[in-house]
ZAMARGU-4260 file (C-alpha; in steps of 0.2 Angstrom, whole numbers, plus 5000, padded with zeros to 4 digits):
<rodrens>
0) 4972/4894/4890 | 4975/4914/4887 | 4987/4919/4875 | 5000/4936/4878 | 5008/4941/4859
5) 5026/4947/4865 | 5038/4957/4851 | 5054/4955/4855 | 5065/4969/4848 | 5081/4978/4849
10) 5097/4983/4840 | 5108/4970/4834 | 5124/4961/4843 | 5114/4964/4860 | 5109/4945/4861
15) 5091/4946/4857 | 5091/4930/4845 | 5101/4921/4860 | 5088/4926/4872 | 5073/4921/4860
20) 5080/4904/4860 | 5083/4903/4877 | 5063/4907/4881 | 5056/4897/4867 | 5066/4883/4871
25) 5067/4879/4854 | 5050/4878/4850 | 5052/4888/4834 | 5041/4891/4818 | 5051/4900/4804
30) 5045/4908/4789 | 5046/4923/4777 | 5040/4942/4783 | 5024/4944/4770 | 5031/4952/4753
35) 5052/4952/4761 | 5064/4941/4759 | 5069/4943/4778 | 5064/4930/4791 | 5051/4929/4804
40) 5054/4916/4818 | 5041/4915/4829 | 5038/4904/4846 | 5030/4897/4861 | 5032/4896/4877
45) 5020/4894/4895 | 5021/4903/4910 | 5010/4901/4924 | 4998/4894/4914 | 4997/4908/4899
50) 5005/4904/4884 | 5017/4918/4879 | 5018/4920/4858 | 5036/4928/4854 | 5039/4935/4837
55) 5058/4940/4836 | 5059/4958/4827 | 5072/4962/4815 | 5088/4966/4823 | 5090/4987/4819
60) 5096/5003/4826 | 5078/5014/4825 | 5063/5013/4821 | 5064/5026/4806 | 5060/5015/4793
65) 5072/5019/4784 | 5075/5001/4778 | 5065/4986/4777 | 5071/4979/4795 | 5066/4996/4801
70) 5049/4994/4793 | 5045/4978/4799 | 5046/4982/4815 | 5036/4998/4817 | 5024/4990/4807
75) 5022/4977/4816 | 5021/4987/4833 | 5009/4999/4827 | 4997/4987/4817 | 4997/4971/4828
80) 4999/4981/4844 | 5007/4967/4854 | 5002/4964/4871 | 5019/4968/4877 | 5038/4972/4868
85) 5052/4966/4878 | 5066/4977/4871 | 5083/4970/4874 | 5097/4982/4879 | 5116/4979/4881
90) 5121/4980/4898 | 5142/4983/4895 | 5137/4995/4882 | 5120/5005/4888 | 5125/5022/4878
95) 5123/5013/4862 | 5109/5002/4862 | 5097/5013/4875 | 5094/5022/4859 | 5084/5009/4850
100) 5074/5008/4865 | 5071/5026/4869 | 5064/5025/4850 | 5051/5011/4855 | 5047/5017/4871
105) 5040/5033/4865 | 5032/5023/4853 | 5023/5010/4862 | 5021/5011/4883 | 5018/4989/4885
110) 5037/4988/4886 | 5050/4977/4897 | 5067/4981/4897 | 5077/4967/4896 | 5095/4971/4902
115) 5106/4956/4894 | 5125/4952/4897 | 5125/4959/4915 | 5137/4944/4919 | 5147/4951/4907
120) 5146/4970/4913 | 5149/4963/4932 | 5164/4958/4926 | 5171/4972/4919 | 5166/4981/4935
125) 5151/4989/4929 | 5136/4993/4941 | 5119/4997/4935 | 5105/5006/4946 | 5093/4995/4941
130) 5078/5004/4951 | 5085/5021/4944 | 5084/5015/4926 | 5067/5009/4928 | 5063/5025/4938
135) 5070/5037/4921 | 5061/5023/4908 | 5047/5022/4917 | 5044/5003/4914 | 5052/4987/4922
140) 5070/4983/4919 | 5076/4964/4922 | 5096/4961/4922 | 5098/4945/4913 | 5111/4935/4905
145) 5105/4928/4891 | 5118/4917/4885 | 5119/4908/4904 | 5099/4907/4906 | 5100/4920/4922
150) 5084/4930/4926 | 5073/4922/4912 | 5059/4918/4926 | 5060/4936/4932 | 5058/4942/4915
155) 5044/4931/4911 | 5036/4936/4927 | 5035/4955/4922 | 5030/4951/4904 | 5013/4945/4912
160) 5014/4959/4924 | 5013/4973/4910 | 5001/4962/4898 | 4989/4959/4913 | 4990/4976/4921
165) 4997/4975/4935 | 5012/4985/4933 | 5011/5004/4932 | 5016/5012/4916 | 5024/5030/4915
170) 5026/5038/4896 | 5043/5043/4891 | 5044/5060/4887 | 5060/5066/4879 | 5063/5088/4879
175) 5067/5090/4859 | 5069/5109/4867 | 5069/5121/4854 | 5057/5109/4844 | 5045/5110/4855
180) 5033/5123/4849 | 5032/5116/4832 | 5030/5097/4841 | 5013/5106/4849 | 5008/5115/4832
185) 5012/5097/4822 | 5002/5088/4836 | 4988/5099/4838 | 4983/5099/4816 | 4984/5077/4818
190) 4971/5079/4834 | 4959/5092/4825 | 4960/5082/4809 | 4957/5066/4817 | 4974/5059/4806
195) 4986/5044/4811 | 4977/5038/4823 | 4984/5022/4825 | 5001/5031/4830 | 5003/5041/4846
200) 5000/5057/4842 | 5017/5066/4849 | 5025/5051/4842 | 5021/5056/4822 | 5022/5074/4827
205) 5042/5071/4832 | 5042/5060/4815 | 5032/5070/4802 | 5046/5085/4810 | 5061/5072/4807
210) 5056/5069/4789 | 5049/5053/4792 | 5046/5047/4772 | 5034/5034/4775 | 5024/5043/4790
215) 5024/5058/4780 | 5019/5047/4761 | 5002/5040/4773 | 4998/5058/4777 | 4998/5062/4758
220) 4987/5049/4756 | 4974/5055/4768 | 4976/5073/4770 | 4986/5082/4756 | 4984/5099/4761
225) 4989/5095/4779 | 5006/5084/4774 | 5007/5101/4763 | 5006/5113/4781 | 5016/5098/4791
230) 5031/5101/4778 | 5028/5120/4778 | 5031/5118/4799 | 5046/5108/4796 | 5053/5120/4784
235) 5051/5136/4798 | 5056/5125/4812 | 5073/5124/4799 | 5076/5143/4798 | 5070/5148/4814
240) 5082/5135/4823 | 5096/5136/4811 | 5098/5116/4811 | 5087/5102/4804 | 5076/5097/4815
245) 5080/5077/4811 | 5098/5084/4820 | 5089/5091/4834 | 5077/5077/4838 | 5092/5065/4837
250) 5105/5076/4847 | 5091/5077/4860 | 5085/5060/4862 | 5107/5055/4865 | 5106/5069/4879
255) 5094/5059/4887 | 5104/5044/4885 | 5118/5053/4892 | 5109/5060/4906 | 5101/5040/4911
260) 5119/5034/4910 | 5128/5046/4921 | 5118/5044/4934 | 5113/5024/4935 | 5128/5017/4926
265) 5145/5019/4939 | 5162/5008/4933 | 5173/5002/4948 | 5190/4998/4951 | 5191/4979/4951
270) 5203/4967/4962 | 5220/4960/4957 | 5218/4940/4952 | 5229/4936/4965 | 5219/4943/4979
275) 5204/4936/4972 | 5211/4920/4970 | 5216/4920/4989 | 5197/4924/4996 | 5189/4913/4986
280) 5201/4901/4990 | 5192/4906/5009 | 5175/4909/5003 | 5171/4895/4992 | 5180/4880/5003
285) 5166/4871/5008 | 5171/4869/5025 | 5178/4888/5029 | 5166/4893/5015 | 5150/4893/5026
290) 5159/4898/5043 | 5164/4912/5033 | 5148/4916/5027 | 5138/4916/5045 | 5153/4925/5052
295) 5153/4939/5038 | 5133/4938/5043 | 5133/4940/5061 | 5146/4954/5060 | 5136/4964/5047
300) 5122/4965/5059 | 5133/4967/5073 | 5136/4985/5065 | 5119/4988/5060 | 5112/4986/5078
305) 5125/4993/5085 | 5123/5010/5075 | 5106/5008/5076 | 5100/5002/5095 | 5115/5001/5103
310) 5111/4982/5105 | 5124/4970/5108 | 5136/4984/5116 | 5124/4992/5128 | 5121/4973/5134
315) 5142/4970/5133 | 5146/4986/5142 | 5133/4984/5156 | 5139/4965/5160 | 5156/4972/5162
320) 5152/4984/5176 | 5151/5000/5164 | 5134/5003/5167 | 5135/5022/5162 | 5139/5020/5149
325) 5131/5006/5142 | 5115/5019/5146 | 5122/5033/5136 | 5125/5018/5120 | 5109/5015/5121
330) 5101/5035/5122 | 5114/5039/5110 | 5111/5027/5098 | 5100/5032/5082 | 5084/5026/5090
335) 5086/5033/5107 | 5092/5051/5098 | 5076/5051/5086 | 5064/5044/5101 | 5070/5058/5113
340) 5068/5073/5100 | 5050/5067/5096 | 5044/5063/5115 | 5052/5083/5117 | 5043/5089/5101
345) 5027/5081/5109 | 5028/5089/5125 | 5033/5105/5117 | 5018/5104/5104 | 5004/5102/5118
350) 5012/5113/5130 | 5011/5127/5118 | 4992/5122/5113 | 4983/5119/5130 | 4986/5136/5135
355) 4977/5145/5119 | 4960/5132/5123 | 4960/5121/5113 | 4949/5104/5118 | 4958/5092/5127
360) 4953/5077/5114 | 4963/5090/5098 | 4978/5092/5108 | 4980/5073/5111 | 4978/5070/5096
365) 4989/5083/5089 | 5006/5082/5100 | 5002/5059/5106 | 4992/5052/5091 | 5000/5061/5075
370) 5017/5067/5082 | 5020/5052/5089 | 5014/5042/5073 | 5025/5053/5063 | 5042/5050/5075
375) 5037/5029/5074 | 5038/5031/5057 | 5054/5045/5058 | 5064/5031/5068 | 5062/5017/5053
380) 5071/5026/5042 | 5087/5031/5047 | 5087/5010/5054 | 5083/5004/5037 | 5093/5014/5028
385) 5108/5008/5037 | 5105/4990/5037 | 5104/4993/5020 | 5121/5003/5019 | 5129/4988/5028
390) 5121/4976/5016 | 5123/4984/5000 | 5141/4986/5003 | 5143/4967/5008 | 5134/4964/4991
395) 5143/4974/4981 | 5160/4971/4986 | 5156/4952/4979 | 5157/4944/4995 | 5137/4941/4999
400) 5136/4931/4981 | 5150/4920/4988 | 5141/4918/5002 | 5126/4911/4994 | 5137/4899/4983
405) 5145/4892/5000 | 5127/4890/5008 | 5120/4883/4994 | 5124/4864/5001 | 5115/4867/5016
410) 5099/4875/5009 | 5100/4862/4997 | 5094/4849/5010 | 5078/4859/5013 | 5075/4859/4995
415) 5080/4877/4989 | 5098/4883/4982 | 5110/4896/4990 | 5099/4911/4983 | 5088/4908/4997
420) 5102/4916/5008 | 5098/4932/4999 | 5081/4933/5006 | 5085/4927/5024 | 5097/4942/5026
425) 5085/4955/5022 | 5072/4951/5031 | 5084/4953/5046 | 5082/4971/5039 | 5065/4969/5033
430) 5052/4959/5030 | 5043/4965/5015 | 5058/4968/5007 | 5063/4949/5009 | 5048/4945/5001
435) 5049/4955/4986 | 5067/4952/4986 | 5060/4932/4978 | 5058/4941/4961 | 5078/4939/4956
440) 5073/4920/4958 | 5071/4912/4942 | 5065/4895/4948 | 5043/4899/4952 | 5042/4885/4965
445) 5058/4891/4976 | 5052/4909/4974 | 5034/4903/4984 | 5041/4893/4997 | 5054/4907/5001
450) 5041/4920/5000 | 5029/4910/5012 | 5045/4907/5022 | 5056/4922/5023 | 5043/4931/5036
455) 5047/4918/5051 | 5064/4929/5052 | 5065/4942/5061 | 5065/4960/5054 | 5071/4975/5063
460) 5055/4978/5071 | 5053/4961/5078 | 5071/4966/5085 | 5065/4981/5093 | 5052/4974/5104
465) 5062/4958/5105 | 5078/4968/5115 | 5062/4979/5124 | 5054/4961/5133 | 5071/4957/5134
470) 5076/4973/5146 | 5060/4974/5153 | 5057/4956/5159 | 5076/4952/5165 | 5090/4963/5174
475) 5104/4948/5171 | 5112/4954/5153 | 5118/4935/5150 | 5098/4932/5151 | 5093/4947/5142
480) 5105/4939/5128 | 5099/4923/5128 | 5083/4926/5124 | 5088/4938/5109 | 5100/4924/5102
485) 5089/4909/5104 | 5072/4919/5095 | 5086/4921/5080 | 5090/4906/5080 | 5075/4897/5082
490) 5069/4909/5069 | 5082/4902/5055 | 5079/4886/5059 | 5060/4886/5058 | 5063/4896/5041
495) 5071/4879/5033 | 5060/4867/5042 | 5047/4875/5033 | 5056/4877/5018 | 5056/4858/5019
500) 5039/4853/5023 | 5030/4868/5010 | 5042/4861/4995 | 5038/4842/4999 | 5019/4842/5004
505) 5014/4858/4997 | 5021/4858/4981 | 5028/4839/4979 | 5043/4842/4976 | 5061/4838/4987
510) 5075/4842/4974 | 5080/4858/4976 | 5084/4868/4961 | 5102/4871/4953 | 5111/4887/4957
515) 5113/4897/4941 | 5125/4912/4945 | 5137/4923/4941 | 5150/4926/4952 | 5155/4946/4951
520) 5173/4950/4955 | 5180/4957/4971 | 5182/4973/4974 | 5180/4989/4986 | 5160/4994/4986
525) 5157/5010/4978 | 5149/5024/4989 | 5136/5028/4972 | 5130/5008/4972 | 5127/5008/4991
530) 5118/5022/4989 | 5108/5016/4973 | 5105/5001/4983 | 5101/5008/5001 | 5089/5023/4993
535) 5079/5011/4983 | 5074/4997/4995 | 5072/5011/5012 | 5059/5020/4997 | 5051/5004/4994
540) 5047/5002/5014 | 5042/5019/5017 | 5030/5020/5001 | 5025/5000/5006 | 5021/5004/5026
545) 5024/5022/5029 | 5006/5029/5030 | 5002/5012/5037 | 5012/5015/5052 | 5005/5032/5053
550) 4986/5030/5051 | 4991/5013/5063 | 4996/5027/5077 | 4982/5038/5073 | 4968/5026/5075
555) 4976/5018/5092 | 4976/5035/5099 | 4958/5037/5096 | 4954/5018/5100 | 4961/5023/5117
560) 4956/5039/5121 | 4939/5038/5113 | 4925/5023/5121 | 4906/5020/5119 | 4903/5036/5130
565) 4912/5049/5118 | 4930/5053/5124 | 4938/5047/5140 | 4946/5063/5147 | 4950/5054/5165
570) 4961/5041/5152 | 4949/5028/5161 | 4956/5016/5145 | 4947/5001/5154 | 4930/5009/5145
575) 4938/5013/5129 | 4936/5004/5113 | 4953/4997/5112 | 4949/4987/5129 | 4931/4980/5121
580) 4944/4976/5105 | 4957/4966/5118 | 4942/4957/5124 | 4937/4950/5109 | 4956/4940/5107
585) 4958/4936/5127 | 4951/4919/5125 | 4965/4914/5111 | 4980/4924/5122 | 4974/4917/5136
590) 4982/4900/5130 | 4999/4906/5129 | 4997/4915/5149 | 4993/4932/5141 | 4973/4934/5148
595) 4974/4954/5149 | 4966/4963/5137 | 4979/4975/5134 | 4993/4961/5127 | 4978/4956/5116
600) 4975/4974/5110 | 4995/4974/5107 | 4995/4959/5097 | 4978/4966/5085 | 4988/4981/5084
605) 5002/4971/5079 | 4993/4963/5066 | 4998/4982/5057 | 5015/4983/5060 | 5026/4976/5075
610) 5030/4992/5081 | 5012/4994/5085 | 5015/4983/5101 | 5026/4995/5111 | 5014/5008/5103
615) 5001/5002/5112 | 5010/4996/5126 | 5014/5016/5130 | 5000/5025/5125 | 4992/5013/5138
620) 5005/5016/5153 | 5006/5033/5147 | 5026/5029/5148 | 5036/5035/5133 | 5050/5022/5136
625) 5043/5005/5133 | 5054/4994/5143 | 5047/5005/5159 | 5029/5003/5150 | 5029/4983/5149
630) 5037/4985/5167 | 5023/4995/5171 | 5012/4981/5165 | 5020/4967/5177 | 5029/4957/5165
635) 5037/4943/5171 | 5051/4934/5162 | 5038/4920/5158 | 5027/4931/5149 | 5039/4941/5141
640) 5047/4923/5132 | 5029/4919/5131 | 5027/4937/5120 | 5040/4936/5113 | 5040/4919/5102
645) 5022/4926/5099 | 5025/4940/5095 | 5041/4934/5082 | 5031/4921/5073 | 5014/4928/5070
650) 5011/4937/5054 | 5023/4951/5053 | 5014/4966/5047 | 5000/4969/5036 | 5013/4977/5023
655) 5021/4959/5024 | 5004/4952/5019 | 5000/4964/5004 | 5019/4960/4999 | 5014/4942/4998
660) 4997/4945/4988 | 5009/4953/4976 | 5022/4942/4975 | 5013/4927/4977 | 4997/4929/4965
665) 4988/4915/4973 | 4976/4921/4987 | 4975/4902/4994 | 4996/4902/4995 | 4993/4919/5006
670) 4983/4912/5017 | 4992/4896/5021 | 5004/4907/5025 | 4997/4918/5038 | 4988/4901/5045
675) 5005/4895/5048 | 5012/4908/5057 | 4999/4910/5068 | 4998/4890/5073 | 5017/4893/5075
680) 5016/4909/5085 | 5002/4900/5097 | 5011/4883/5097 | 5029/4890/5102 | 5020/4902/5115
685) 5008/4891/5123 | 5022/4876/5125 | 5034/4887/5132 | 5024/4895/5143 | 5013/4881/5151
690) 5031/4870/5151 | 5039/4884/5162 | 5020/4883/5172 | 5023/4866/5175 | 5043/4870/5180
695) 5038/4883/5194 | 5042/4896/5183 | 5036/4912/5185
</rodrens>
């Protein structure tokens, strides 16, 4: 079994002996530091099968060694080069103790941030950009509580992510400013000498200029007349500045601090008792508790839709006679606006190309296959980003942690805890970002299950061709609604079934594990945490799928225009490649009353990303709208419910996939995965079509 050698270090009074005993469980050895009075305590612990030595540092304020704690630890740092240093921060008091680690991190890179007491800083109303914090540090930052064992999996899980590699690094570099030049000069005598080497070489070039005793002693030792040039340096970097440069390099090192703080640390206003007393009294019943919940749920991603799509309003509106304006909902919505500008930017962009002669083939592929890759991926992001406006306002206000408590006894019987609600919601939003969403669970076994769970519900996309077969299959609204509704809750149903069977055949267990969380106090959501919240997880899906989706558009275009005889200027598709690709998969979407190769095209396309389907479905109808292209297509309402449970239950998207691989680290796990939404997908589709068959449907 491999062994990772973990440091734990950090000031004191942040809770770092707490957390050392919380992860070793006890399983302590304790002696002496060699030639100090001052302890060593040292333990063991096991983590996905590595065993994870943890050697608890002295408790100090720097790495100067400017006393023996100090000492001990750089020394330790630099000649034992530990595999990873988990450096332990305060979360109610980040501009004190962010010191210590800006210390270590230019010292050694392997670093995890462990931000402990965040119960206690939620509390007091504190919010942390935790993505922006990792994003200034440049190494992973886990909110934990040590003292109530919250986020210990999570931190164990990126400890093995940096000791194993699989976490990308950045150095931190702190301006000294004016110091600078002399930092250069100082740096550039250690390289030409070949001195320190054990140390990084900026690193002992900041020290040797801050009077560093010790480092400046070991440079005596090994290069007399260069510690006699280094002190020379130090002493015209004095007159020159007119301030020591120990001043300087400290004042610089807190403006940084200040500079991470102001813009990832925001303090809100909190709720009066009485007031919180009342909701909870709403919110944690266990009768009006989960009501609540789905209600607070449902309504969320009433909005979201509604800004987004126009969906349920253009369907209401149309229903009750106002078919007008249910039509300009729906053009006016941020999907229809986006999808307009970039059908007139496509037109516009050929128009003003064919006439100056350019090859047929180049201007499709210019204003179709990459201008219309480019507004796919365009109309994602303004969607995602308010879903995630919606949601991070539910979540901040305190309300979405409620909810998970008041769910917690349903998921319960399908062997996971109310954090499972967490994951569900997002991947309404997104699927990928349900999956990676799993890390905040502490408990390994719940975070697979959920991960290999969460893509069954529906994401945005999903949504979007959902509501397109919906309109394009059925004029009634009341049917058009139907199927939307029952897909969704189909979906949610499916995701605790198989909750249930992954937890009790896969991984043998049926308990489900205890709900360990802190419950944040009420109060209104601060614009600056929404935006934390929505930026960061609308980043992660554009750098996760974005040039997927848009190499996805590029490549159908040429599988469509392009065919065995070079390409198809007559748009004769039926000789194209895309149609010799839909071949291949007709014998399997023949089962489920899809036998056309274009619907099997669509669903290898699909494979990508959902969106790929009405892609498809367009560039082969030549229609820009895709309800008018599946129309176009002869879809009938039993092939548009046999699409769409298809459709909804096989694998989500490649990014969903790759998501999975990392998350999950098990290649089998991944695969059972896709396996099982794909027996799903045909299962669900082929019964509900040959039923309806067999019904006299049509």
């Amino acid at each position: 079994m491999s062994e990772v050698l973990v440091a734990l270090a950090g000031s004191p009074n942040v809770g770092k002996s707490t957390l050392f005993n919380r992860i070793t469980g006890g399983d302590v050895h304790v002696a002496n530091w060699p030639g100090v009075t001052l302890q060593r305590a040292e333990g063991r612990t096991e983590h996905h099968g590595v065993v994870l030595r943890i050697v608890d540092l002295p408790g100090t304020y720097s790495l100067s060694a400017q006393d023996i704690g100090e000492r001990i630890a750089r020394e330790f740092i630099v000649e034992e080069k530990p595999d990873v240093i988990v450096i332990v921060v305060d979360a109610t008091s980040l501009e004190k103790s962010l010191y210590f680690a800006v210390m270590a991190l230019e010292l050694y890179q392997k670093a995890v941030i462990a931000l402990n007491m965040m119960d206690a800083a939620e509390k007091r109303g504190i919010h942390i950009d935790i993505e922006g914090l990792e994003s200034k540090l440049g190494v992973p930052v886990v909110p934990v509580s040590a003292l109530k064992g919250i986020g210990l999996g999570v931190l164990l899980d990126r400890i093995l992510d940096v000791a194993q590699g699989r976490m990308r690094i950045l150095p931190l570099k702190v301006d000294y400013n004016g110091l600078e030049p002399f930092i250069h000069e100082v740096e550039r005598l250690l390289r030409e000498r070949g001195i320190l080497k054990k140390y990084p070489c900026r690193w002992a070039a900041v020290r040797l200029l801050e009077g560093d005793e010790v480092l400046l002693d070991e440079l005596s030792k090994e290069d007399p007349e260069l510690a006699g040039k280094v002190r020379s340096i130090r002493e015209r970097a004095r007159i020159e500045l007119g301030e020591d440069p120990e001043r300087i390099a400290i004042s610089s090192r807190y403006s940084l601090i200040d500079e991470i703080v102001s813009s990832t640390v925001t303090r809100v206003r909190l709720a009066a008792p009485t007031l919180t007393e009342k909701l909870d009294q709403l919110m944690l019943h266990p009768v009006t508790g989960p009501i609540s919940s789905v209600l607070l749920i449902l309504f969320t991603f009433f909005l979201i839709f509604a800004v987004n799509t126009g969906f349920p309003l253009n369907i209401l509106f149309d229903h009750m006679g106002y078919t007008e304006l249910a039509a300009l909902i729906e053009e006016y919505s941020l999907s229809g606006i986006l999808g307009s500008f970039f059908d007139w930017l496509s037109s516009a962009i050929s128009d003003w190309l064919t006439p100056m002669g350019y090859a047929d083939w180049l201007v499709g592929l210019i204003s179709d296959g990459i201008i219309g890759s480019i507004g796919t991926l365009a109309s994602f992001i303004p969607l995602l980003l308010m879903a995630y406006v919606f949601l991070g306002a539910m979540q901040d206000s305190g309300l979405f942690p409620r909810a998970a408590v008041s769910l917690d006894n349903l998921f319960r019987r399908f062997g996971l805890s109310g954090r499972a609600f967490f994951p569900a919601a997002l991947g309404m939003g997104c699927s990928v970002a349900a999956v990676v969403s799993t890390r905040a669970m502490d408990d390994d076994r719940e975070r697979m299950v959920t991960s290999m769970a969460s893509p069954l519900i529906p994401c945005q996309a999903r949504l979007l061709v959902l509501l397109a077969l919906a309109s394009a299959a059925f004029t009634n609204p009341l049917e058009q609604s139907a199927l939307t509704v029952s897909v969704y809750l189909l979906s949610f149903v499916l995701y605790l079934l198989t909750s249930k069977l992954l937890n009790k055949f896969l991984f043998k267990v049926e308990y489900a594990p205890d709900l360990v969380m802190e419950l944040p106090p009420y109060h209104r959501p601060s614009l600056r945490v929404i935006w934390w919240y929505a930026r960061s997880n609308t980043e992660h899906f554009v750098k996760k799928a974005g040039l997927l989706i848009f190499v996805l558009g590029v490549v159908t275009w040429f599988l469509l225009n392009f065919g065995p005889t070079g390409y198809l200027s007559q748009g004769d598709i039926s000789k194209s490649y895309a149609a010799i690709l839909g071949n291949l998969l007709t014998p399997v979407t023949s089962l489920i009353g899809l036998p056309d190769w274009k619907y099997a095209l669509a669903f290898e396309v699909g494979f990508v990303a959902k969106e790929g389907l009405l892609i498809t479905f367009s560039s082969i109808t030549g229609a820009a709208d895709p309800v008018e292209a599946l129309r176009s297509m002869g879809i009938t309402p039993l092939k548009a419910v046999s699409m769409a449970l298809a459709m909804n239950y096989y694998v989500p998207c490649l990014a969903t996939v790759a998501a999975l691989f990392s998350e999950l680290r098990i290649g089998k796990y991944v695969l059972l995965t896709v396996a099982i939404e794909i027996a799903l997908a045909l299962l669900l589709a082929g019964t509900a079509y040959w039923v309806g068959i067999l019904m006299g449907f049509s």
